[in-house]
N, C-alpha and C positions, 0 to 999 in steps of 0.2 A: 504494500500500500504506500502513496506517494506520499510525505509528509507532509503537513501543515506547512510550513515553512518553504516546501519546493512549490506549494500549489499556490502562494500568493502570488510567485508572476505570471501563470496561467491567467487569473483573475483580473491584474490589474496592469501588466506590461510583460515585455519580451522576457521569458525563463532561463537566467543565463545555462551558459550550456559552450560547445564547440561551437557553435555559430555566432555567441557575439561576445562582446567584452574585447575585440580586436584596439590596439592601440596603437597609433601611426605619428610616430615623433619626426620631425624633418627640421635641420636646421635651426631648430628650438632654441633660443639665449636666454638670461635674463641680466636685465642690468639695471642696477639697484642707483635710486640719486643720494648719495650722500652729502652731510652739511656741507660748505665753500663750494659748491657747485660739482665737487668731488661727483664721478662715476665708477661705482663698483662693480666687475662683471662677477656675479656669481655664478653663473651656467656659462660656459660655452656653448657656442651653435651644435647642437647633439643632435642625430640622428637616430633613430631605434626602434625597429618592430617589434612589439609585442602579440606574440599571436594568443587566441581565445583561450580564454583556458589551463593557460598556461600560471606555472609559478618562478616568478624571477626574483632576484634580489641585487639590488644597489650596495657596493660596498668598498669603504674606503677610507682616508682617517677624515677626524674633524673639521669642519670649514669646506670642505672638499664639492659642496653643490648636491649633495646626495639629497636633504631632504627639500632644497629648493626644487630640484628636478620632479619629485615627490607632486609635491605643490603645487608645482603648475599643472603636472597633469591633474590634477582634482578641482583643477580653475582656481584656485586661493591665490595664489601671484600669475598675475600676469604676461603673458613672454613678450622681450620686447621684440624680438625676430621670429622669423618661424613661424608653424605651424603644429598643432598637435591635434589630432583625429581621435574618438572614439566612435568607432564604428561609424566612420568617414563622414564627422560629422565633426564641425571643429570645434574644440572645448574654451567658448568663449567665459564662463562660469562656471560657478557649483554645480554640478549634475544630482538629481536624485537617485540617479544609477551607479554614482559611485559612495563605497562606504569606506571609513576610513577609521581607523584604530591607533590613536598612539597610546605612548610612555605612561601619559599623566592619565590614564583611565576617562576623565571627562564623566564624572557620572554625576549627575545630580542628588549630592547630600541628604534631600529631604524627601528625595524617594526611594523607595523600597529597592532592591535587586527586579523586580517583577512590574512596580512603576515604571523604573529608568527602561527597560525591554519596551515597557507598551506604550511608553511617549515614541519612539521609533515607529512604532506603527501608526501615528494618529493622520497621518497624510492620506490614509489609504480608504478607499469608498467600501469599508470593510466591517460587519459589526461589531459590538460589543462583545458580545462570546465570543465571535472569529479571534479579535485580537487579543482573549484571553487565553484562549488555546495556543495560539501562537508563539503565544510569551513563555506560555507554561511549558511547551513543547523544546523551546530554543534552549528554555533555560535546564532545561533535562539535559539537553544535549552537550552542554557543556559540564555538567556533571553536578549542577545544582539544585537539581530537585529536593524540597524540604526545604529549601534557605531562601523560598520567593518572599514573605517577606521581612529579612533582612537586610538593615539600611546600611548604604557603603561604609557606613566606620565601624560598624562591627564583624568586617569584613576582613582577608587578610587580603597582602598585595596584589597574589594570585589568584584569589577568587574576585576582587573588582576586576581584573583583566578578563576571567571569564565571563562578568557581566558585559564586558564591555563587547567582546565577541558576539555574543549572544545578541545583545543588540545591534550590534552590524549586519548579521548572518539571518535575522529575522526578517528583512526587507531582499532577501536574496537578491544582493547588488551585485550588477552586469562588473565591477572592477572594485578590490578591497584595497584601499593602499594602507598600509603600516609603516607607522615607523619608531621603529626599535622599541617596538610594546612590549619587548621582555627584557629587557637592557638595566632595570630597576630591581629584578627580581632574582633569586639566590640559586645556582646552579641545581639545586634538583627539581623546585618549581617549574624553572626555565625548558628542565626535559620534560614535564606535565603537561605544559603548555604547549609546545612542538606536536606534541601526540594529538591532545585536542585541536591544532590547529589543520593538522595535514586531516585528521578525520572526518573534520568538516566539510576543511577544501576537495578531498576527496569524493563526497557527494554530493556537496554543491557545483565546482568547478567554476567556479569565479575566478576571473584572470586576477592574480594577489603581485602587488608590486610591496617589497618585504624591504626595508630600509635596515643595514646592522653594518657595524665596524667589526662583527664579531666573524672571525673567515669559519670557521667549524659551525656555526650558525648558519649560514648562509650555503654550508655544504651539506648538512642535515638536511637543510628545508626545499633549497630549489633546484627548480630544470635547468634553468641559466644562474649563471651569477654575471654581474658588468662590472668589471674593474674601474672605479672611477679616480683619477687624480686627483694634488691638490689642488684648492682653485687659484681661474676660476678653473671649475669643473671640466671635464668629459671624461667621456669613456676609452679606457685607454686599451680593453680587451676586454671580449666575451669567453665564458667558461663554458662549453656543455656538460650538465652533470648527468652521468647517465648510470651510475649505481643504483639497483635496484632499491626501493624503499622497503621496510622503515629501516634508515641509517641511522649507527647509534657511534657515536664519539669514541668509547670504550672497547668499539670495536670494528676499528678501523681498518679496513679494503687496505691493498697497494694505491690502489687509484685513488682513494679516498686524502692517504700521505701525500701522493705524487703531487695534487691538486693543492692541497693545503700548502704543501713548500711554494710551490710557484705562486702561488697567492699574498702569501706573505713576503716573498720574492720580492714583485713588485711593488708592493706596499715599502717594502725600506729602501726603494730606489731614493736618490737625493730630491728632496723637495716634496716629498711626500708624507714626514711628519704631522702631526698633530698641529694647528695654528692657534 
């Protein structure tokens, strides 16, 4: 039976899947005005296809354009050159198709784990029940069932982050961006969260752009990884990851090392420090 949560975009818009959530970067910049008339490029002109479905990840040190790059594709900055396509359609704004997860949870205080879920839903021409099921359904699947309603400060780090999932992953969005939603959180948490993340992404298939400095992060989680510079930014190489999943750190492939040195490789070239 199809979940609650996969039939809301039957109901209300396109079911992401292989056929959308494509992302089409061409030439893309950003450049920021600072005070005395100062211009900052934080992005270079970047090129990059993202196909459906897929899971990529951005990854590089600090200052490096990673979460600007992030940004523009979800419309919150602007580009000043270029072009960026979601499903050849150019991202002048916010989309309600794309959902986006960071670091700081973002949960609303004075609501419950089961409030914050069903304020996500309230866009949708969907009922009361529907959106209660919904909620109740998402929030099962991040492994919170019994704690709908407890409010985020009685919460630990990693269970606000599964609300926060929960609430992305209910609106099943055509594109999730993150960035470094587990970078706060304590190495066995961090492997908790990978597992409920690929699980989801697993049957949802939403295109996930995964922001992390962290290279074994980024070799757990995605299809691609893009090496980014420091800034301003670009892509200085693409990784295919083609180990089968679930990858686990402790138990690391040739391939898995092979990748991580070259990774880190690049990352200590000159000028690619932390800023």
């Amino acid at each position: 039976m199809m979940s609650a949560v996969l039939k809301l975009h039957e109901e209300t818009h396109t079911m992401p899947g292989t056929d959308v959530g494509r992302i089409d970067i061409e030439n893309a910049s950003v450049v920021f005005n600072a005070p005395g008339g100062r211009k900052i490029e934080a992005l270079a002109p970047t090129s990059l296809v993202i196909e459906p479905g897929s899971f990529i990840s951005l990854i590089g040190p600090s200052g490096c354009g990673k979460s600007t790059l992030l940004n523009a594709v979800g419309g919150f900055v602007p580009i000043t050159s270029g072009t960026i396509r979601l499903d050849g359609e150019p991202v002048t704004g916010i989309n309600p198709d794309v959902g986006v997860v960071f670091q700081q949870y973002a949960l609303f205080p004075w609501f419950t784990a089961l409030g914050n879920v069903l304020f996500a839903l309230k866009r949708f021409p969907i009922s009361k029940e529907e959106r209660r099921d919904r909620a109740y359904q998402a929030l099962k699947e991040v492994g919170l069932e019994g704690r709908e309603n407890t409010f985020p400060g009685q919460l630990s780090g990693g269970m606000r982050q599964r609300v926060a999932l929960a609430r992305t992953f209910v609106t099943s969005p055509k594109v999730l961006l993150m960035d470094e939603p587990f970078g706060a959180l304590d190495a066995q948490t961090r492997v908790v969260m990978h597992e409920i993340l690929l699980r989801i992404w697993e049957a949802r298939k939403s295109t996930v752009i995964f922001v992390t400095h962290d290279v074994d992060e980024a070799l757990i989680l995605s299809d691609k990884a893009h090496i980014m510079s420091a800034g301003p930014g670009r892509i200085i190489e693409t990784m295919d990851i083609t180990d089968a999943r679930p990858r686990l750190a402790h138990q690391m492939t040739e391939n898995f090392l092979v990748n991580r040195n070259h990774i880190i490789g690049l990352l200590r070239q000159p000028g690619m420090g932390d800023h």
